[in-house]
N, C-alpha and C positions, 0 to 999 in steps of 0.2 A: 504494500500500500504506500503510494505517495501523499504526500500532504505541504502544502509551500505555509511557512511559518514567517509571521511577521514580528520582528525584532523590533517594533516602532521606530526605526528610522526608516522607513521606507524601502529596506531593500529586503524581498523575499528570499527566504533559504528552503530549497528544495529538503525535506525530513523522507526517507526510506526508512518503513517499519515491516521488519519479518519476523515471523514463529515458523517455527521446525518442533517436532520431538525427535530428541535423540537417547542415544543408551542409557542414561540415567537419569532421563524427567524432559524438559522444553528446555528450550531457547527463543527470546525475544530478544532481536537486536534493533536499536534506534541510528539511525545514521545523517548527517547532516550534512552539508554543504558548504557552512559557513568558514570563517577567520580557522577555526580550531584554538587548540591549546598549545604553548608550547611545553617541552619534555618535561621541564621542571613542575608547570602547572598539572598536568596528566600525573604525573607520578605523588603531587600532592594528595590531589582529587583521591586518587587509590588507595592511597594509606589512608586517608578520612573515609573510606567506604568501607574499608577492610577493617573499619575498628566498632566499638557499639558505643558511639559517641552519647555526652551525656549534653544537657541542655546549658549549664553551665559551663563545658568547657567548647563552648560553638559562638563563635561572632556572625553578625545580620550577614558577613560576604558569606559563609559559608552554610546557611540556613538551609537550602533544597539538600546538598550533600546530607545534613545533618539526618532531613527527612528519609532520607533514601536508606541511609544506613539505618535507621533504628527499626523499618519496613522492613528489611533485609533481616536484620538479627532475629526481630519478630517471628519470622515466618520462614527462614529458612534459607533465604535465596544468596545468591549471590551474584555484585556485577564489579563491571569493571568496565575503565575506560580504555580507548586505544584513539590511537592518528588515525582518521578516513582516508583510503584511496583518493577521494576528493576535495582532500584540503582542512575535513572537516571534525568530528568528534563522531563514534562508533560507540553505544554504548551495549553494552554484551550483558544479559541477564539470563543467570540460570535459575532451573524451579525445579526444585526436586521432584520425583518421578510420586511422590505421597501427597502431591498439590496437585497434583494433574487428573480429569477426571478418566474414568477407564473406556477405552474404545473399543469398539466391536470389532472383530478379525474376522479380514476379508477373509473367507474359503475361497480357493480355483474352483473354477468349474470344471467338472469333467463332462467329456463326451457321451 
């Protein structure tokens, strides 16, 4: 699914969102278009996802991270950021295969 996201300055950024299941639960990934982050900023971003941050130790710039991780710690998930092919920010979310509801398996047909 595409979706063109407005940053209020006027210039739209192309967002690509995909779901897969794979061997151990889903994958939802968000992809953007825009500026991105650079390495130091992405590697920040990660260590604040990758911790179960507390409301106190979070300033208003890092407030969605904040949200994201304790969503995460909550329920299991885990994301992470990366540099897009396009310039832009990739976000990568995993759902364990115990969130996921159960689907029906195709049978072959036979002849």
């Amino acid at each position: 699914m595409n979706c063109p996201v407005d940053h209020g300055d006027g210039a739209d950024t192309q967002v690509t969102v995909g779901a897969e299941r794979v061997a151990n639960g889903g994958v939802v990934t968000m992809e953007d278009r825009g500026t991105g982050m650079d390495r130091v900023a992405l590697a920040e971003a990660n260590a604040l996802l990758g911790e179960d941050l507390e409301s106190d130790r979070t300033d208003a710039r890092h407030l969605g991270l904040f949200v994201v991780s304790r969503l995460c710690h909550r329920h299991g998930l885990r994301v992470s950021l990366r540099r897009s092919a396009y310039g832009g920010v990739c976000a990568v979310v995993l759902i364990p295969e115990s969130l996921l509801p159960e689907l029906p398996r195709h049978r072959a047909k036979t002849p």
